[in-house]
N, C-alpha and C positions, 0 to 999 in steps of 0.2 A: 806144638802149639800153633794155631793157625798165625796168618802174618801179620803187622800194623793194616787197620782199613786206611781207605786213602780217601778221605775227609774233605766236605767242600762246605759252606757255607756261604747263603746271599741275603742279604737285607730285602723283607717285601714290603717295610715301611722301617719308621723310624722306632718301632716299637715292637714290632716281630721277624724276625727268621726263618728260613729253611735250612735244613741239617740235614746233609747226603753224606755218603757214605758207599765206597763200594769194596771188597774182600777180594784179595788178592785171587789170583787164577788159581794157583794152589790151595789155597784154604778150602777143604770140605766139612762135613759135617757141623758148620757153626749152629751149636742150640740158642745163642743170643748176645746181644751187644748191649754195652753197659754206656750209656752217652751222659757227658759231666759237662758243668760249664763252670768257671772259672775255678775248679778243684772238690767241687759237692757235684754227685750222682743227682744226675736231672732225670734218668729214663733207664727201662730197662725193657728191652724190645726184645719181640723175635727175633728166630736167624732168618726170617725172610723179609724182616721188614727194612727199610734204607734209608727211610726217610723220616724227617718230626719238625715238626711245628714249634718252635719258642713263640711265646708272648709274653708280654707286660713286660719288656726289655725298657731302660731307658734312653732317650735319643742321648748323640752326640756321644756315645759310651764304648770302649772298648772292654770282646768277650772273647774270651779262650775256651773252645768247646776242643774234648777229647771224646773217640769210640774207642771202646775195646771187644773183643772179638773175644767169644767163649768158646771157646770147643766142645764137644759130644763127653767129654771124659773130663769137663773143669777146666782144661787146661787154657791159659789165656794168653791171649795176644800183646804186646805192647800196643801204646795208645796211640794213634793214629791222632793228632789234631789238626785244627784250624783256626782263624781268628776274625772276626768281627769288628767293624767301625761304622756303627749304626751312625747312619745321615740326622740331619738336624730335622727339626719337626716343621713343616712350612705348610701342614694339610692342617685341613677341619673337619673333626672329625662329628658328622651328622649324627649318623649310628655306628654305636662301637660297636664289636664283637662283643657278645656275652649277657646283652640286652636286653628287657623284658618284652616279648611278644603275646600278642591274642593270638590263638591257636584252636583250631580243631581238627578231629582225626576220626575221622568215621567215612560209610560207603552212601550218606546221602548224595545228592545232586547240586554240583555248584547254585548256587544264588547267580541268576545273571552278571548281577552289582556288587560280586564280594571282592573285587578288589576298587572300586573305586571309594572315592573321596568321602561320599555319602553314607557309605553300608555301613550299618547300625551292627556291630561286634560286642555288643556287650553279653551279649549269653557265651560267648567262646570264653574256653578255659585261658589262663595269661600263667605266663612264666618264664624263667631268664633261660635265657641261650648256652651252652648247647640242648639244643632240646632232640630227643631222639629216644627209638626204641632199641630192645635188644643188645648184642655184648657191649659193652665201651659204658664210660661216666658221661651222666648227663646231670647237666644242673634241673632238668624239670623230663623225665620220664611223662610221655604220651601214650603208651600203652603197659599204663601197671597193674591191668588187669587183662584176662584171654579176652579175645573179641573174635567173635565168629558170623559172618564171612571176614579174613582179616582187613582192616580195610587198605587199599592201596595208592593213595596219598593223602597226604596231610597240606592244609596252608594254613598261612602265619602272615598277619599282621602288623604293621606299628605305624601312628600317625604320628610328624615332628614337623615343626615351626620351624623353618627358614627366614630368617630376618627380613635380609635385601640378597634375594639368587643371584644379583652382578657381581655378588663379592667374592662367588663361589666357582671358580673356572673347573673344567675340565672332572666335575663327578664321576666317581667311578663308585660299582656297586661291585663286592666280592662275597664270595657265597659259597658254602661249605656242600658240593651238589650229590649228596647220596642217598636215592641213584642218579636221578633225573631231576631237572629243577627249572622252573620256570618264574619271571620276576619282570613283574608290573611295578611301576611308579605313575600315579594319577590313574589307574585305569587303563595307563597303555602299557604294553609288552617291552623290554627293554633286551631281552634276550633271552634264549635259552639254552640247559645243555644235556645232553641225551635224552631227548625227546624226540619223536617224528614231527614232522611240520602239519601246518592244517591245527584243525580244530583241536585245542585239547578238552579232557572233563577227570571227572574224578575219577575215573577208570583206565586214562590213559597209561600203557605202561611206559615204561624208561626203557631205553635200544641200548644202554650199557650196566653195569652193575660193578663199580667200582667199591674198595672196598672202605670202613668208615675213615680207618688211617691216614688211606689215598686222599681220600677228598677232604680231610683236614689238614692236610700239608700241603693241597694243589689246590687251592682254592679259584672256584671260576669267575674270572673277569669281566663285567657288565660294562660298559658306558654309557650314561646319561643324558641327553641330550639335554645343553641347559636350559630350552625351552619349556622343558617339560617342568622343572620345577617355576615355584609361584611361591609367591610373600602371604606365609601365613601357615595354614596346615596342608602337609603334603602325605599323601598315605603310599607309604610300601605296602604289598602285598607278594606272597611266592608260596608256589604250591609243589612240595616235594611228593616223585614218584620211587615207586619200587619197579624192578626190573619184571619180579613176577611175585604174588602175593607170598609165597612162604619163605622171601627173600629175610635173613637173617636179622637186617638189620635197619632203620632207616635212621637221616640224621640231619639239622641244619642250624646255622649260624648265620648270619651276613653284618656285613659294615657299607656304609657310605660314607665315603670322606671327599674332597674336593681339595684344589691347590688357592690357596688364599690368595686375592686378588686388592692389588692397593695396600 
């Protein structure tokens, strides 16, 4: 039987998780790991995968997550665990993960204005987050029918009310980037990640091709300048690339939250 994994766990908010894991030097042929959190089966992953993503955790909450290692022939591992002291909740949370977004997914030619404050989205398709195509669950499938030429990126929308921005320090945007991802707030760029620099358009491709797993468990880090946000309506915009059009799979999520101020 392969050996106990050797199990780590970190808090990325008060409400979600990462869960690594890595197989002993000896351990071969594992066909999958079975990952539990407080004694109920939470996941049942490949032998290549290492990593996963919890949410909807409660703050201020302690969790006992266990992997077990499966061998090529059944045979299993003792459970390797860890344990969790999710932090108190002191964020605001703007946009949560799992959201509803305007969306579209075709090979036209960006709108100059589609990511700012103004652009009229109301012919874009709308639906909750994760939204993506290809293997994996999504709450809103983008390509449920073939499309030819395929198209190679997609952006997504959402306009949110900010009361008073002084109350909101230190914004941060996090974003689910497969493959490539780029993300405007007001119209301006706030960051990107596997993309080349300069111009991009809807045919830009992505410099990496991470896979949809990866970028749901590593999710990429923005910062917001608080100037950029404004009392009233503020529009995110983010336009996800593929590495190369017959890439398997594309996928995106994001949140905004900020540290409460006063």
């Amino acid at each position: 039987a392969p050996a106990a994994p050797q199990v780590s766990v970190e808090a990325n908010s008060p409400t979600t998780a990462t869960i690594s894991w890595l197989a002993d030097e000896g351990s071969v042929g594992i066909s999958k790991y079975l990952l539990s959190r407080d004694g109920e089966q939470l996941a049942e992953l490949g032998g290549d995968e290492l990593t996963y993503l919890d949410e909807g955790l409660s703050p201020e909450t302690s969790y006992e997550y266990a992997v077990v290692a499966v061998g090529e022939f059944g045979r299993s591992s003792d459970a390797g665990s860890a344990t969790l002291n999710t932090p108190a909740d002191t964020t605001k949370t703007v946009i949560g993960l799992g959201s509803t977004w305007s969306w579209r997914y075709d090979s036209a030619a960006w709108d100059p204005t589609w990511n700012t404050v103004g652009f009229d989205d109301s012919t874009w398709a709308s639906g909750e987050a994760p939204l993506g195509r290809g293997p994996g669950t999504w709450a809103t499938n983008i390509m449920p029918d073939t499309l030819s030429p395929v198209p190679l990126s997609a952006q997504f929308r959402q306009v949110v009310q900010v009361e008073d921005p002084a109350q909101l320090g230190s914004p941060m945007i996090k974003v689910r980037a497969d493959d490539g991802v780029v993300v405007y707030v007001n119209g301006q760029e706030v960051g990107r990640k596997n993309l080349p620099s300069g111009t991009l358009g809807q045919n830009s491709y992505a410099t990496a091709a991470p896979r949809a797993s990866a970028a749901a468990a590593n999710l990429s880090e923005f910062e917001v300048p608080a100037a950029l946000l404004q009392a009233g309506e503020n529009t995110v915009a983010v336009s996800i690339h593929g590495n190369y059009r017959g890439t398997t799979d594309l996928s995106y999520d994001l949140s905004l939250t900020a540290d409460l101020q006063g």
